[in-house]
KENU-308881 format. One line per 4 residues: their letters; for each residue y, z, x of C-alpha. Coordinates in nm, 4 decimals. Layout:
N
A> Y,Z,X  ...;
//
This chain:
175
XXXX> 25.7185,17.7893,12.8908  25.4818,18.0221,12.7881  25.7144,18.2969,12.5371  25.4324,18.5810,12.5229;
XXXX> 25.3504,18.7671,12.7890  24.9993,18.8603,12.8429  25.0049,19.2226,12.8464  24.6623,19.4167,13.0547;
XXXX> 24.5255,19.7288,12.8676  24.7421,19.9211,13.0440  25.0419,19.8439,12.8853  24.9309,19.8429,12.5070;
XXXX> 24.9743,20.1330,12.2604  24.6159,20.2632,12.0706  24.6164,20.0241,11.7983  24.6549,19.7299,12.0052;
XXXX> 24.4197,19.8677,12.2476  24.1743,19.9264,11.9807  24.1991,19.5677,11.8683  24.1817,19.4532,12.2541;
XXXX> 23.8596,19.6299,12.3209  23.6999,19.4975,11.9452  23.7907,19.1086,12.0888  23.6614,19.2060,12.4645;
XXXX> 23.3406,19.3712,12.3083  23.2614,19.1127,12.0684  23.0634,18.7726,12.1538  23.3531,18.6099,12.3079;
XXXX> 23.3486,18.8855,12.5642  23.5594,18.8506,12.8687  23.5931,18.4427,12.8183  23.9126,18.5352,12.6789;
XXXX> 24.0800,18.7607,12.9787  24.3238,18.6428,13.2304  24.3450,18.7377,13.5920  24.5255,19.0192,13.5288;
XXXX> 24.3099,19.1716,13.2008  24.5068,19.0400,12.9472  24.4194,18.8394,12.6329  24.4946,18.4470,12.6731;
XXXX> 24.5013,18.2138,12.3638  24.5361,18.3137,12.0775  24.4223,18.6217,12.0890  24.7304,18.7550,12.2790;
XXXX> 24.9613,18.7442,12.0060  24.7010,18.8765,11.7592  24.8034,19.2246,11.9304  25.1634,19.2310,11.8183;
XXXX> 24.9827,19.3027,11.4701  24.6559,19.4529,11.5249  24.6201,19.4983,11.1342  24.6618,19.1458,11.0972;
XXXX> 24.5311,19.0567,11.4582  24.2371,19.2396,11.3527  24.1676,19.0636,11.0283  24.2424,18.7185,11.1614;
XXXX> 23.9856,18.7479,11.4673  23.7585,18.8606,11.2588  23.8020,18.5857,11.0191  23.7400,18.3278,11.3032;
XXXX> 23.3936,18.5673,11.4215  23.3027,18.4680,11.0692  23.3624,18.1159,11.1522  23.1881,18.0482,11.4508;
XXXX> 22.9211,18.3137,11.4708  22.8187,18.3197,11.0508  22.8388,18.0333,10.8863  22.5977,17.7927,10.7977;
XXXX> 22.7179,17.5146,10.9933  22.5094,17.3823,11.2764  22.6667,17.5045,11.6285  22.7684,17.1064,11.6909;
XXXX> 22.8973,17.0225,11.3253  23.0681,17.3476,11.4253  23.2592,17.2073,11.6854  23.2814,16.8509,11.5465;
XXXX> 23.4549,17.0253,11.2630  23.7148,17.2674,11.5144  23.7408,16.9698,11.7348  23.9007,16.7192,11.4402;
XXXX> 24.1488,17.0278,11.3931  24.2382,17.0179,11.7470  24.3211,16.7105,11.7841  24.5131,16.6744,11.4453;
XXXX> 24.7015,16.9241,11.5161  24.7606,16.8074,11.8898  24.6175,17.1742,11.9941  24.6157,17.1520,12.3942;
XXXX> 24.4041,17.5451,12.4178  24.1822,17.5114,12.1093  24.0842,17.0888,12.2785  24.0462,17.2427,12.6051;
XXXX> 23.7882,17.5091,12.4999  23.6067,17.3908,12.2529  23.5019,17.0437,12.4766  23.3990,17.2653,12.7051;
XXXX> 23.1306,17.4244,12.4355  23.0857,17.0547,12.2611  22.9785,16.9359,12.6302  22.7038,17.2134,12.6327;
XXXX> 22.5937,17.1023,12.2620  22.5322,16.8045,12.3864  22.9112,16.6044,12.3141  22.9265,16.3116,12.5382;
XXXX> 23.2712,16.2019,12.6429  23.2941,15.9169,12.4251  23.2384,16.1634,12.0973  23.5029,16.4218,12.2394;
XXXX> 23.7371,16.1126,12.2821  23.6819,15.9897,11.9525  23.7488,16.3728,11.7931  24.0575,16.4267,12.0022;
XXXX> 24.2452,16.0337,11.8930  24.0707,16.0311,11.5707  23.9066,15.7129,11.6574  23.5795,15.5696,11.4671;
XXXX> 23.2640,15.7870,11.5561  22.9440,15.6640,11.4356  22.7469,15.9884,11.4540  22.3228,15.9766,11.4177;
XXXX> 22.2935,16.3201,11.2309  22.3623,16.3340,10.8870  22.5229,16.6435,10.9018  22.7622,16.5944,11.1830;
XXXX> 22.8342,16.2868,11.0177  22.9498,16.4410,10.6739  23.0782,16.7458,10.8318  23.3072,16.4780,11.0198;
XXXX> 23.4048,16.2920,10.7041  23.4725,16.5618,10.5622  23.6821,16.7393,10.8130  23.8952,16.4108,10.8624;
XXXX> 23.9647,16.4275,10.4963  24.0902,16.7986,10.4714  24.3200,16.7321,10.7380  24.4859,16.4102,10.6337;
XXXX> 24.5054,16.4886,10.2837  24.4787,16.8589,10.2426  24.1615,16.7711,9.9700  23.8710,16.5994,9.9378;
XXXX> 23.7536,16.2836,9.6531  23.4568,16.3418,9.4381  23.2437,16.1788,9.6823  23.3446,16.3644,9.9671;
XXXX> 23.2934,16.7161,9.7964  22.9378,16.5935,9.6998  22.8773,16.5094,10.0188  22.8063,16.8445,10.1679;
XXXX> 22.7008,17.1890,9.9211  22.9237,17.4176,9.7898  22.9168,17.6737,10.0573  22.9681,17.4088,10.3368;
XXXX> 23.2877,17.3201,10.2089  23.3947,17.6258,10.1248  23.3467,17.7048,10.5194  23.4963,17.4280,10.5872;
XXXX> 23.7956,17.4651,10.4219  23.8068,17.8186,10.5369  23.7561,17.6643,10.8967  24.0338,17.3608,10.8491;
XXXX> 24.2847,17.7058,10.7265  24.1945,17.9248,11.0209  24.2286,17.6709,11.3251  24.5030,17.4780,11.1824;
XXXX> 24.6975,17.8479,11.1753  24.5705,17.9219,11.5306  24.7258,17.5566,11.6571  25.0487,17.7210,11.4873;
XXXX> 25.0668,17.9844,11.6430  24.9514,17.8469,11.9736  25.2520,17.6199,11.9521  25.5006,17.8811,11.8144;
XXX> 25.4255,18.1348,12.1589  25.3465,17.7917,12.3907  25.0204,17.8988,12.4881;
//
């Protein structure tokens, strides 16, 4: 049962309305509204803070609208999270953008269980090697840091941090 309500403008105070209207503004627009206004996923409980609400939804604009990181090794990378951390939301929504990238069914199966994926791009391919590693091990081998530059890794990890904490708090307010 879900423990935070969703709460429409209405009912928040300036700061948290001022946080609201930065996420509603920004290029996730209105994706992220319920029926009645109100912020779903994770975004929700960002309000409670909007210091740190602020900060952390930045952090993830960063992520997905900055980094070097090819919109599908993107994914492939958020994806891996998601299913690792059995993250019901974060799955749901970002299959839905894999599909448009051009994710068959078989890939987004193999992300979600973990399975074997023999991908054709070199850079999905490491970014998914990769990935897999941070997750089961919290660190990567000599070969698997040389696989990908400096700055990919570093986004990576960053990446890894930022949705792993998101499946957290998902979980902790049963979104």
């Amino acid at each position: 049962m879900k423990r935070l309500p969703s709460k429409p403008p209405a009912h928040l105070d300036a700061d948290a309305l001022a946080l609201y209207e930065k996420i509603i503004a920004g290029p996730r627009g209105n994706a992220m509204l319920d029926d009645a206004g109100g912020l779903i996923g994770p975004f929700n409980a960002m309000l409670l803070s909007p210091p740190v609400g602020d900060a952390l939804q930045e952090l993830g604009a960063a992520i997905r609208y900055r980094s070097v990181l090819s919109a599908r090794a993107r994914e492939i990378a958020i994806l891996v999270v998601a299913g690792h951390c059995d993250s019901a939301f974060e799955q749901r929504i970002h299959e839905e953008i894999g599909r448009e990238l051009g994710l068959t069914d078989d890939e987004l199966a193999a992300l979600r269980t973990g399975a074997p994926l023999d991908l054709p791009d070199p850079e999905e391919a490491a970014v998914l090697g990769v990935t897999r590693a941070l997750v089961a091990r919290a660190d990567l081998d000599d070969a698997e840091y040389a696989r990908l530059g400096e700055r990919v890794v570093f986004e990576l990890t960053t990446l890894v941090g930022y949705y792993t904490t998101l499946a957290l708090q998902l979980r902790v307010f049963r979104v």
